[in-house]
C-alpha positions as CSV (number, residue, x, y, z in Angstrom):
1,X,-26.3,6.6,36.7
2,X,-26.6,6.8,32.9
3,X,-23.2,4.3,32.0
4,X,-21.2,6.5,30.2
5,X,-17.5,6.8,31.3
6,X,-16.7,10.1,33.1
7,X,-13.4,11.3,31.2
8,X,-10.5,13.4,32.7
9,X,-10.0,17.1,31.9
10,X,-7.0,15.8,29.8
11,X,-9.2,13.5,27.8
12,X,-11.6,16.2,27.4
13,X,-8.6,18.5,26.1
14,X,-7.1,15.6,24.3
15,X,-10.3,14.8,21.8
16,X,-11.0,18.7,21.8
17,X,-7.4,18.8,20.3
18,X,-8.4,15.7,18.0
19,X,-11.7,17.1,16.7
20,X,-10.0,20.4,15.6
21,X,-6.7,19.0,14.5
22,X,-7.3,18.5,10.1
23,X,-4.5,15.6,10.0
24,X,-6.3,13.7,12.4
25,X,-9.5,14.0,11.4
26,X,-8.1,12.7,7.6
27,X,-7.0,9.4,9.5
28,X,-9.8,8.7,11.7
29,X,-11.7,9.0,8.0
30,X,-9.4,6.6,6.7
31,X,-9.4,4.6,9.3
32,X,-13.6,4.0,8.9
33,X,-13.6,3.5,5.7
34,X,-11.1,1.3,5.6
35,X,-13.3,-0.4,8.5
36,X,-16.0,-0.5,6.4
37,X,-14.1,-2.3,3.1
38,X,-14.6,-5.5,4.6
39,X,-17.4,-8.2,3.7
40,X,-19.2,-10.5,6.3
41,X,-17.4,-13.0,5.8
42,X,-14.5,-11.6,6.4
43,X,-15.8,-10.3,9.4
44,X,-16.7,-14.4,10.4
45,X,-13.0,-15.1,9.3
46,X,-11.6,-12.2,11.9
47,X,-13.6,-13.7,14.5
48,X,-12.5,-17.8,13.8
49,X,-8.9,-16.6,13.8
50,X,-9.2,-14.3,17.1
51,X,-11.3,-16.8,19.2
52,X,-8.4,-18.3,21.0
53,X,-6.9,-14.8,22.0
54,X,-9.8,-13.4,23.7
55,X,-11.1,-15.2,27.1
56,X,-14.8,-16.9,26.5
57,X,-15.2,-16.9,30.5
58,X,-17.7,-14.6,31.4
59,X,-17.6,-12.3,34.2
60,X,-19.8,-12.0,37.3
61,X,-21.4,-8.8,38.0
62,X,-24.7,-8.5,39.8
63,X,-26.4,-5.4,38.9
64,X,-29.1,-3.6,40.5
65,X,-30.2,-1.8,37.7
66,X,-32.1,-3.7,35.0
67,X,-32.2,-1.1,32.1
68,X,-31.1,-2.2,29.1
């Protein structure tokens, strides 16, 4: 079991779609290096004002396989 996520046929057609598709592929470039703009500490201001939306429980999950 390697941990990647097995996708669906349609996801595989879907991303093949994406990859090939020119308009999308300008997006996802905007979209990274707009992504990218940001300092650290803006990144440390994103994270103050998003700590109370996400949970801080953690989950349990026993694991047999150690690998990191």
């Amino acid at each position: 079991m390697s941990g990647s996520m097995i996708l669906s046929e349609a996801e595989k057609t879907e991303m093949l779609q994406d990859a090939t598709n020119v308009s999308r592929g300008i997006a996802f470039e905007a979209a990274r290096r707009r992504s990218q703009e940001g300092s650290l500490d803006d990144y440390i201001d994103f994270l103050s004002q998003n700590m109370g939306v996400v949970a801080s429980d953690p989950l349990k999950r026993i694991t047999l396989n150690f690998r990191l």
